[in-house]
C-alpha positions in Angstrom: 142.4 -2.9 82.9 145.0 -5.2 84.1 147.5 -6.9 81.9 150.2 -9.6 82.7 153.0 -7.3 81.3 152.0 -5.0 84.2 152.2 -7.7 86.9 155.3 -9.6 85.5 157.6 -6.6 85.7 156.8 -6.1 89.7 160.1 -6.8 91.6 160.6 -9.8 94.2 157.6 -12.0 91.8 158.7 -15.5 92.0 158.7 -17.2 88.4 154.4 -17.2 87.9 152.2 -20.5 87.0 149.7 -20.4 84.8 146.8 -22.3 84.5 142.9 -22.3 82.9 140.2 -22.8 85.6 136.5 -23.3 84.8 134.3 -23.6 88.1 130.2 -24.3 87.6 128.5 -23.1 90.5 125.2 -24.9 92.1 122.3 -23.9 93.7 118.4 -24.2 94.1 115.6 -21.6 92.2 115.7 -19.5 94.4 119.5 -19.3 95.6 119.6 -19.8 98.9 122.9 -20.8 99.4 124.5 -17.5 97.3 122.1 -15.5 99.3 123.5 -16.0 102.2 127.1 -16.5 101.1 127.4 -20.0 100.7 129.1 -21.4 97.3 128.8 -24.6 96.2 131.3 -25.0 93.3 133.0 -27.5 90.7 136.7 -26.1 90.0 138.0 -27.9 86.9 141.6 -28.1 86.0 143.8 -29.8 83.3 143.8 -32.7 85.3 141.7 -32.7 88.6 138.4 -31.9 89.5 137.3 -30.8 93.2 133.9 -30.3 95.0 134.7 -27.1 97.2 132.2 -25.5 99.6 133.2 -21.4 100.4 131.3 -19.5 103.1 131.7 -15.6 103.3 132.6 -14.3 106.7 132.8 -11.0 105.8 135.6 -8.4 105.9 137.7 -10.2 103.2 137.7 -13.4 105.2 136.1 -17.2 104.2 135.8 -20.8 105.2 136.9 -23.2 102.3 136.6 -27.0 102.0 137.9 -29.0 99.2 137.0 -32.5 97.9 138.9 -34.6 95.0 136.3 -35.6 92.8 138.9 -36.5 89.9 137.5 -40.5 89.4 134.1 -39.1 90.6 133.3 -36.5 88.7 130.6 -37.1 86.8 127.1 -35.0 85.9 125.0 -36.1 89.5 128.4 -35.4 91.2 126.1 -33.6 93.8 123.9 -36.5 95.0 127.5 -38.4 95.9 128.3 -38.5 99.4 131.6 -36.4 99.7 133.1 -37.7 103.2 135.6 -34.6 102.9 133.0 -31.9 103.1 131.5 -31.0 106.7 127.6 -32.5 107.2 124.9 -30.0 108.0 124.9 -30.7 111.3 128.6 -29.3 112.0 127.8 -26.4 109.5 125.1 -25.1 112.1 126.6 -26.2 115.3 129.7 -24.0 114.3 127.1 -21.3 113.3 128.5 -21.5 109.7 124.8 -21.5 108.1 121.8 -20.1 109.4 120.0 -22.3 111.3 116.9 -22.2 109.6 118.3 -23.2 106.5 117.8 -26.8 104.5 121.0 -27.2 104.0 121.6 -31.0 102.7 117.8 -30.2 101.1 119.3 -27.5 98.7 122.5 -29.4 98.0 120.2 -32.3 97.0 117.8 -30.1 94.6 120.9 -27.7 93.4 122.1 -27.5 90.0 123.9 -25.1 87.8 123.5 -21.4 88.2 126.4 -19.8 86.5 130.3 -20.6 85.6 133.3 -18.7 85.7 136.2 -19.2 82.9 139.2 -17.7 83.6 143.1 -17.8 83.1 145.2 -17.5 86.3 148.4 -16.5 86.5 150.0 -17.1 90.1 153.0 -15.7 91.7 154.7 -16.3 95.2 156.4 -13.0 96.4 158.7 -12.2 99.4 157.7 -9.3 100.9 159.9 -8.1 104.0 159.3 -10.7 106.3 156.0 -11.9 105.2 155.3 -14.4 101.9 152.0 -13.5 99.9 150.6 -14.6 96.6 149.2 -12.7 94.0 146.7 -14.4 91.7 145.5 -12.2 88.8 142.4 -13.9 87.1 141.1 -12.7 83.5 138.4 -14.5 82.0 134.2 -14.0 82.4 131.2 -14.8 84.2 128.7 -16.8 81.8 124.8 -17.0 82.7 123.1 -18.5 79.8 123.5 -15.2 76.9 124.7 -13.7 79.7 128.5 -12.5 80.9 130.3 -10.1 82.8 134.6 -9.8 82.0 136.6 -10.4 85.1 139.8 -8.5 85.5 140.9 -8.8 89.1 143.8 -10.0 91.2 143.4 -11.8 94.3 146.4 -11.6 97.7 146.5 -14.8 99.7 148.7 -14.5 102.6 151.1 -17.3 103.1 153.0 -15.8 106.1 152.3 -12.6 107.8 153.5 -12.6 111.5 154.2 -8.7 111.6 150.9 -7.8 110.0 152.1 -6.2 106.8 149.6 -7.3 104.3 147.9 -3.5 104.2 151.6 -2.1 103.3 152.3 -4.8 100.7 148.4 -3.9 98.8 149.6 -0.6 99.1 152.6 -1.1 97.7 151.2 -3.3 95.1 148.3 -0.6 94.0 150.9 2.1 93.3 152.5 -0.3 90.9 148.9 -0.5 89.0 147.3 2.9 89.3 144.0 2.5 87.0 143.0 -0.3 90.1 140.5 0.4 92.3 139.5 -2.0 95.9 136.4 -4.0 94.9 135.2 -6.6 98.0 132.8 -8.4 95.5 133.4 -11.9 95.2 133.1 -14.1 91.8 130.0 -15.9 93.4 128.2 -12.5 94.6 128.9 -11.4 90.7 127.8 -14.3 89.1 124.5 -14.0 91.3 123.7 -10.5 90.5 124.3 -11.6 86.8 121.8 -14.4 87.0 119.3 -11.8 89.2 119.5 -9.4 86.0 119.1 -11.7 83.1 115.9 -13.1 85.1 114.4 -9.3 85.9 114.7 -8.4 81.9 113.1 -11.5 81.1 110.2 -10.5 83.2 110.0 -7.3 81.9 110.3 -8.3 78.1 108.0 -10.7 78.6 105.4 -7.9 80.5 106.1 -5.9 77.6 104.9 -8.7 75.6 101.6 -8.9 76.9 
């Protein structure tokens, strides 16, 4: 397990910022968006709220968009016409989403799956050449009496002209050798999570009868 002593004592860590983050995720009953690595989230902090929209593109890499719903945030926050976030039509025409796929239908009919509490603690470091950012996340995964602990730290790279961002995880693993490389996102998780709780319900209730 990860600790903040362990991270903190890593040399060339700009002073950290921490900060509580509680994000609901939304889908339909049959979660279509998470299924094919769409998440539709509510990111909660002291004092902002946004919409964000996060598509998987595999390999470590993802499409965010972000939109301040702060004065808007309210409980049918989904039925509100964000302006910021792109329309189903430029989703597909960009090939973002699968074209057969009811996009602004799902969106409409989507509500709360699962949510993610967590404490992050960022830091900015200067590596060589290249600037990255280290977020290290400990909280859980909630799904109704559901949850799964997270314990993971995320690298965002910030500037990385000479391509060094394989040497600097390298660098960074040796300083935390009980880590292991896990390409499972928070979303994917929290979807498996909700998948389990609703295949041992069946099976209790099979039992049952």
């Amino acid at each position: 397990k990860f600790s903040f002593e362990m991270l903190k004592n890593i040399n060339n860590l700009h002073t950290p910022v921490r900060k509580k983050i509680v994000t609901l995720y939304f889908d339909d009953n049959k979660y279509n968006l998470l299924k094919n690595g769409i998440a539709l989230r509510k990111r909660s902090e002291k004092k902002s709220t946004l919409l964000e929209l996060k598509i998987d593109r595999g390999q470590g890499k993802s499409l965010e968009w972000a939109s301040d719903i702060t004065k808007n945030n309210r409980q049918s926050f989904i039925h509100y016409n964000f302006q910021d976030l792109p329309s189903e039509e430029t989703l597909k025409e960009k090939r973002l989403v699968p074209q057969s796929l009811p996009f602004q239908k799902i969106v409409k009919q989507s509500n709360k799956v699962f949510q993610t509490d967590i404490l992050r603690t960022i830091w900015t470091t200067n590596y060589k050449d290249s600037i990255f950012t280290i977020c290290f996340d400990e909280g859980k995964i909630l799904s109704q009496t559901r949850k799964q602990l997270i314990n993971e730290i995320e690298i965002e790279v910030q500037q990385d002209e000479k391509y060094l961002l394989l040497e600097f995880f390298g660098n960074l693993r040796a300083n935390l050798p009980n880590s292991f490389y896990q390409g499972r996102s928070k979303a994917l998780r929290g979807l498996e999570l909700v998948e389990n709780q609703q295949l041992t319900s069946r099976v209790i209730k099979k039992q049952k009868t």
